[in-house]
C-alpha positions as CSV (number, residue, x, y, z in Angstrom):
1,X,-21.7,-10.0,-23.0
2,X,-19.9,-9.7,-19.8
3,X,-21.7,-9.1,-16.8
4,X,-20.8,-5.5,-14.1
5,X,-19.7,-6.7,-11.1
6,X,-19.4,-4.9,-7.5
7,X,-15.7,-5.0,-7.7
8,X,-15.5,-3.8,-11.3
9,X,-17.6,-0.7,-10.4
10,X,-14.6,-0.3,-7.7
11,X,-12.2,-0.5,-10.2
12,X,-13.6,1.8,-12.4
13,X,-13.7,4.1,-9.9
14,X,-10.0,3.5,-8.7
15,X,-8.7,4.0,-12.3
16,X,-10.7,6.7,-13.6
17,X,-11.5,8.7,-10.8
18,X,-9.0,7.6,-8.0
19,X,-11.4,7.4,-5.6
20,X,-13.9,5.4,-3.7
21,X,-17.8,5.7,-4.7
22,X,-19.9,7.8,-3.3
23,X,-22.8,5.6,-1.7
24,X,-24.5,2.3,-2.7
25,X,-26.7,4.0,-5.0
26,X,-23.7,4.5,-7.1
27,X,-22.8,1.6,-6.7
28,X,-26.2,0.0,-7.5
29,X,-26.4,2.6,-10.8
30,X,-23.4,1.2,-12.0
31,X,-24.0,-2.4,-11.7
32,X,-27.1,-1.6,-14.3
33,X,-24.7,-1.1,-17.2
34,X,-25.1,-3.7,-19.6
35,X,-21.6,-4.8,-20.0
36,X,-17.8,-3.5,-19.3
37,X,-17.4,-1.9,-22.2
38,X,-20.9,0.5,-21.1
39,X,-19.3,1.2,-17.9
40,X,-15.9,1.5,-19.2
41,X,-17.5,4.3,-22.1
42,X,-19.4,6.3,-18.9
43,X,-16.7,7.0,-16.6
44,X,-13.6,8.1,-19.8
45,X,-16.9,10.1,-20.8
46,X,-17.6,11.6,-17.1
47,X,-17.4,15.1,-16.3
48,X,-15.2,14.2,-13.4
49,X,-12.7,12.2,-15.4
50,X,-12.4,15.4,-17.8
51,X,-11.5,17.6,-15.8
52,X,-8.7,15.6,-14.6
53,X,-7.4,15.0,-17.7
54,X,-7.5,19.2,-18.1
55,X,-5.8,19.3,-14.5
56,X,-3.1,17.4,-15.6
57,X,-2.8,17.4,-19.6
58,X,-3.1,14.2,-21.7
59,X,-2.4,11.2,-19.7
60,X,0.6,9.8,-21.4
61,X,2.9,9.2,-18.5
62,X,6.2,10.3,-17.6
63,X,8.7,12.0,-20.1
64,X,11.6,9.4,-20.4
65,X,13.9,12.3,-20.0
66,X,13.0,12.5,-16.8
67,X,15.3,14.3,-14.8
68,X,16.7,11.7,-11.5
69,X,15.3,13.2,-7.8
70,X,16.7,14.7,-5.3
71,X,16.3,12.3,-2.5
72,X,18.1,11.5,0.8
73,X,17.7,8.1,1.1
74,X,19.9,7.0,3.7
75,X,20.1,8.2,7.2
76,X,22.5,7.7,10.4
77,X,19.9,5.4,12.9
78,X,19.6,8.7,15.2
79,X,18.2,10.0,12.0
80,X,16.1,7.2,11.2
81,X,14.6,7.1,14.5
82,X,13.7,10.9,14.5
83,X,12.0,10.3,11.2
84,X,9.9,7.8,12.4
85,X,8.7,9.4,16.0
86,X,7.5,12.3,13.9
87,X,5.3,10.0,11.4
88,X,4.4,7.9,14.5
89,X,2.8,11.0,16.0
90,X,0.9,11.7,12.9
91,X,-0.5,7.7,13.1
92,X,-1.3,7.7,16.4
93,X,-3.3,11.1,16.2
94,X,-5.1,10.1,12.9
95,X,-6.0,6.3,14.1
96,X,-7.4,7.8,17.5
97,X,-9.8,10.6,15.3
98,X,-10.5,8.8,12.5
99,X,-8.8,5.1,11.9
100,X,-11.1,3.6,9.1
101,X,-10.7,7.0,7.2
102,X,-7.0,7.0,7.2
103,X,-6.9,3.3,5.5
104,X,-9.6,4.5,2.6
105,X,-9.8,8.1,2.3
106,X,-13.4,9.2,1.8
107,X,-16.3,10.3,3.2
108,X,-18.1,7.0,3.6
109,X,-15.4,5.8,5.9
110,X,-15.5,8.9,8.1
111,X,-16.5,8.5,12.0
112,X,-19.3,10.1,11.5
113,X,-20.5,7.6,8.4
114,X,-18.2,4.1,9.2
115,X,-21.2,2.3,11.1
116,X,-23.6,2.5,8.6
117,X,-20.1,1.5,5.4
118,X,-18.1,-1.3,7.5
119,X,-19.3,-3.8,5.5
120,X,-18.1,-1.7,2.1
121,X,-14.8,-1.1,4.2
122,X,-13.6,-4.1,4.6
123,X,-15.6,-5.4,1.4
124,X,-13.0,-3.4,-0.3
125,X,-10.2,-6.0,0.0
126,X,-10.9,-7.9,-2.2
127,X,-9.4,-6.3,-4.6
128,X,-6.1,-6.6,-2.6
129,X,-6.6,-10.6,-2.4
130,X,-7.2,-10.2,-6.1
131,X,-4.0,-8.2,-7.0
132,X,-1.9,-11.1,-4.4
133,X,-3.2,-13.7,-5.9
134,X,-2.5,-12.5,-10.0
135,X,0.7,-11.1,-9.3
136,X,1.7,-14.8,-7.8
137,X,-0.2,-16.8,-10.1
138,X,2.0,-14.3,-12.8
139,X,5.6,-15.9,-11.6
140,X,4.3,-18.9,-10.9
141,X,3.3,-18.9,-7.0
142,X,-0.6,-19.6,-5.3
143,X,-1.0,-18.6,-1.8
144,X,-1.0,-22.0,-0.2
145,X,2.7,-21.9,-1.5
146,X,3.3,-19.9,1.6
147,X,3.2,-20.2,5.1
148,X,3.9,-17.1,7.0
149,X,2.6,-13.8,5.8
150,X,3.7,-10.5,6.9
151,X,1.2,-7.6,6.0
152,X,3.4,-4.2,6.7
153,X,1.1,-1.5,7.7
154,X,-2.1,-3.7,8.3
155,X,-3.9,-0.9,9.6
156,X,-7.4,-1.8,11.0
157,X,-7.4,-5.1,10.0
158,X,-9.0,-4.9,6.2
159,X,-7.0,-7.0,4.5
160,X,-5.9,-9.3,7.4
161,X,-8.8,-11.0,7.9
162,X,-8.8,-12.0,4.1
163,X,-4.9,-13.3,4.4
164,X,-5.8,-15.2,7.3
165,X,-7.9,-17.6,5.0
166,X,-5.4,-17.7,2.9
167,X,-2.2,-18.6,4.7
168,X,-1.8,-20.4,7.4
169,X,-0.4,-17.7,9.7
170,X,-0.5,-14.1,9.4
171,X,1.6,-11.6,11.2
172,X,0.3,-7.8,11.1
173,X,2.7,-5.2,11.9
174,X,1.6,-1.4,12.5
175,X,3.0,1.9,13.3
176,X,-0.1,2.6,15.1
177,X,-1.2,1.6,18.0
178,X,-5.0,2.6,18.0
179,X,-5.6,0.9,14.8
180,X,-3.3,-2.3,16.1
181,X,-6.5,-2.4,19.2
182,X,-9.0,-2.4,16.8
183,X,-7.6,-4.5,14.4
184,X,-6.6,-7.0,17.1
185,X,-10.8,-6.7,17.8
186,X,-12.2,-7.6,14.3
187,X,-10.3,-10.8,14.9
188,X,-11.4,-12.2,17.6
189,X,-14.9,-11.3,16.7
190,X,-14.3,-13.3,13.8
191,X,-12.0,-16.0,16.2
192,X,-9.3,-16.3,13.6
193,X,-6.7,-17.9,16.0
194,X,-3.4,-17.8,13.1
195,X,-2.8,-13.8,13.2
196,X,-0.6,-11.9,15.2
197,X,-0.3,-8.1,15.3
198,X,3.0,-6.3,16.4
199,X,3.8,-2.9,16.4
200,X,7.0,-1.5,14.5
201,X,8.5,1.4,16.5
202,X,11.8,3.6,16.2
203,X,13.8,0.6,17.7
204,X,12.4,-2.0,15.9
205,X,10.8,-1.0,12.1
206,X,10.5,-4.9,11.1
207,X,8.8,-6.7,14.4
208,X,8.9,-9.9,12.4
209,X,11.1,-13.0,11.3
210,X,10.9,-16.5,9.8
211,X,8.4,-15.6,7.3
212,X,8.6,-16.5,3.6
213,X,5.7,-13.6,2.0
214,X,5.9,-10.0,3.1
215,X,2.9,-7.9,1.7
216,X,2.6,-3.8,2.1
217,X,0.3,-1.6,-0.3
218,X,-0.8,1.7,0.3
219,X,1.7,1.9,3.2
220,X,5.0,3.0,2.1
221,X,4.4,6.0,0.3
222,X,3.4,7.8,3.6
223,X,7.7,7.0,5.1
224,X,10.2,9.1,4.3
225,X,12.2,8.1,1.8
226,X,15.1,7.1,4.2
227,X,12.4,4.9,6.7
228,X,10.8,3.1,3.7
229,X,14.1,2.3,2.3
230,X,15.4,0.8,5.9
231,X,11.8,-1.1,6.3
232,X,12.4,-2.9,2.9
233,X,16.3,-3.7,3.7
234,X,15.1,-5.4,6.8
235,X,12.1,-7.1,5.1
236,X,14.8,-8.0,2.5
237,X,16.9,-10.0,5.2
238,X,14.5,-10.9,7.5
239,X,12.5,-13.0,4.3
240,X,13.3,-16.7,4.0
241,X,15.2,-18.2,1.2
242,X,12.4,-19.1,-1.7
243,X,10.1,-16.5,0.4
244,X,8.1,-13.9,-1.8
245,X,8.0,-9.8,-1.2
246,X,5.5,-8.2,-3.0
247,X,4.5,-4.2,-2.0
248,X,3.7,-1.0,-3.4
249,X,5.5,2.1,-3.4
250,X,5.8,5.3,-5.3
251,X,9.0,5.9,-7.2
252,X,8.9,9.5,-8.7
253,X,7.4,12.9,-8.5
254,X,8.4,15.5,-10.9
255,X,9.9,17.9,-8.8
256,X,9.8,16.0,-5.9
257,X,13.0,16.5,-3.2
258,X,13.8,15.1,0.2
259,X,16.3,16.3,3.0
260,X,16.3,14.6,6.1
261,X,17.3,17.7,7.6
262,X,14.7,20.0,5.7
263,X,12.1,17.6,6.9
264,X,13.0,17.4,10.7
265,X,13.0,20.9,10.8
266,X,9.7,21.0,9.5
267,X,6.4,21.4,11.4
268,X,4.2,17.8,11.7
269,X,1.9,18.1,9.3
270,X,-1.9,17.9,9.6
271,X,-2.4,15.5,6.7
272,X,-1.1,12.6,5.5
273,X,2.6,12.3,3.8
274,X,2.8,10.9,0.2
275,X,6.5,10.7,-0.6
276,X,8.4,8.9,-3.4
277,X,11.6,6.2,-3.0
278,X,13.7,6.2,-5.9
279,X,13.2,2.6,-7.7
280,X,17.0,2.2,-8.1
281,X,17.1,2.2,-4.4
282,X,14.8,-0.6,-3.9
283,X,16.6,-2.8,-7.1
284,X,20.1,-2.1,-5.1
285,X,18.9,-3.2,-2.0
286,X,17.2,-6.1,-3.1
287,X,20.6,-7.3,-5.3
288,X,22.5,-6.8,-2.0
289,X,19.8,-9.2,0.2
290,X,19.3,-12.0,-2.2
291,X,16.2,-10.9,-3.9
292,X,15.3,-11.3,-7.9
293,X,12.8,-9.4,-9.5
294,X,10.0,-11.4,-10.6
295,X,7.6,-9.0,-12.1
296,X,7.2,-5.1,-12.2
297,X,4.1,-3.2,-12.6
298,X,3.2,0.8,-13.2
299,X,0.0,1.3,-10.9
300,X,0.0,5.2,-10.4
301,X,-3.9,5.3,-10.1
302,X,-3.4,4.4,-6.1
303,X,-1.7,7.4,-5.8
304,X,-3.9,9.7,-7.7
305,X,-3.4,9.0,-10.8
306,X,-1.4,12.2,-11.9
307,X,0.6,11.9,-15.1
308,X,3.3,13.4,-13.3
309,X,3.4,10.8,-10.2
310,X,4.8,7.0,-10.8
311,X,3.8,4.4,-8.4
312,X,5.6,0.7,-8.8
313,X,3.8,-2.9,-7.9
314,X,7.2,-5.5,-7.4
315,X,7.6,-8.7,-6.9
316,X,11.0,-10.1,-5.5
317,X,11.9,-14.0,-5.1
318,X,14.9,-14.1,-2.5
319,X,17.5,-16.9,-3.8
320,X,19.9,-16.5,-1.7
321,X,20.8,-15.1,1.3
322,X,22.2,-11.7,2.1
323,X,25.4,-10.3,1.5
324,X,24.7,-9.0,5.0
325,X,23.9,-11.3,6.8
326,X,26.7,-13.3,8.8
């Protein structure tokens, strides 16, 4: 009999429910069951999980007859740098109101509820640490392996201070600059003296080099298709020869589309983008830089968990360098 631990009440919750929990009595109700199987019997039983399988239909995945998208995913560096002022204003707006929210969606992490949740907020990564170090230990890597980590879109600092104990430097790079400050503040609190923070801009998307692991989850999906598909390309070449890159990123949407033009001409929105970058996009551009896929994994349930919605997990070893570079 296998003992229910915290972070498998959070998984549970992440795969069935796409969510967070509620409060620590939840939590606490959970962690009663008497094994996994109990708690994995409760939630596929759950009134809440119903009803999204009704939402959606039977969760069996996409047809493989898929049609391809409609995506731009190019743009003219004009382009590109009109894309990313837009999002920046969205970043800068949302980490000013309500930063620790805009990492973890849900009420606990609201202003109005953070104080009493920070430790649950940044007990959270964990399961981030978790997924680095399986997904390594999976092709053959541990994170002492590596010196130099770049997390892309580090947010507030809840995962960073978890890479900083495990490599021995740790550059964090964010769009914005509100949660950059408070990031930068959980650190020295906690004097960790190997990370770095950098903000990526218009002029500058990939505000790092000489590293040899480049991390992003739950970061991507809210770029254009165009941005994220310029951010990886310069990850791509900026990453050291026998370096790692490992990120997240959702690669289809039944009906999803993207104009560059369609979207400039667009109002900023008042919530939070989800788009989707074609996964041929990503394979071409990492062929072109050096990179070989290591390992590939479907992990829609970030995203929602929508049977129509497909989210990737890759993991690239650059072996060479790229056919760009000079």
């Amino acid at each position: 009999m296998t003992k229910v631990t915290r972070e498998d009440v959070f998984a549970a919750y992440r795969l069935f429910l796409a969510r967070e929990p509620e409060n620590e009595a939840a939590i606490q109700h959970f962690l009663g069951a008497p094994d996994l199987e109990a708690l994995r019997k409760f939630f596929l039983t759950s009134t809440e999980f119903r009803n999204k399988i009704g939402k959606f239909g039977p969760v069996t995945g996409l047809p493989i007859t898929a049609p391809p998208l409609d995506v731009e995913v190019s743009a003219s560096p004009a382009v590109l740098a009109r894309m990313v002022a837009k999002m920046a204003e969205y970043w800068e707006k949302i980490g000013r109101q309500a930063p620790h929210w805009s990492v973890l969606v849900g009420d606990r992490f609201s202003p109005q509820n953070i104080e009493a949740n920070l430790g649950a907020f940044f007990a959270s990564a964990l399961l981030d640490e978790q997924i680095i170090r399986a997904c390594l230990a999976r092709v053959g890597f541990k994170p002492s392996d590596f010196k130099t980590c770049v997390e892309f879109g580090c947010g507030v600092g809840r995962l960073t201070i978890r890479l900083a104990a495990l490599f021995q430097l740790v550059k964090g790079i964010d769009i914005s600059a509100p949660h950059l400050e408070l990031a930068e503040g959980y650190c020295r609190k906690l004097n960790l003296s190997n990370v770095e923070f950098a903000r990526a801009d218009a002029n500058n998307l990939m505000p790092a080099s000489g590293f040899d692991f480049w991390f992003s989850r739950l970061v991507l999906q809210h770029n254009p298709p165009p941005v994220s598909l310029e951010i990886l390309k310069r990850a791509f070449r900026a990453l050291s020869v026998g370096g790692v890159a490992m990120f997240q990123v959702p690669v289809y949407a039944l009906g999803y589309r993207f104009s560059a033009e369609a979207y400039l001409g667009a109002s900023p929105g008042q919530d939070m983008e989800t788009h989707f970058l074609p996964q041929k996009s990503i394979l071409d551009a990492a062929e072109l830089s050096g990179l070989r896929l290591l390992d590939l994994r479907e992990d829609t349930w970030v995203i929602g968990g929508s049977a129509e919605w497909l989210s990737n997990s890759f993991v690239f070893l650059k072996t060479r360098h790229s056919d760009l570079e000079g």
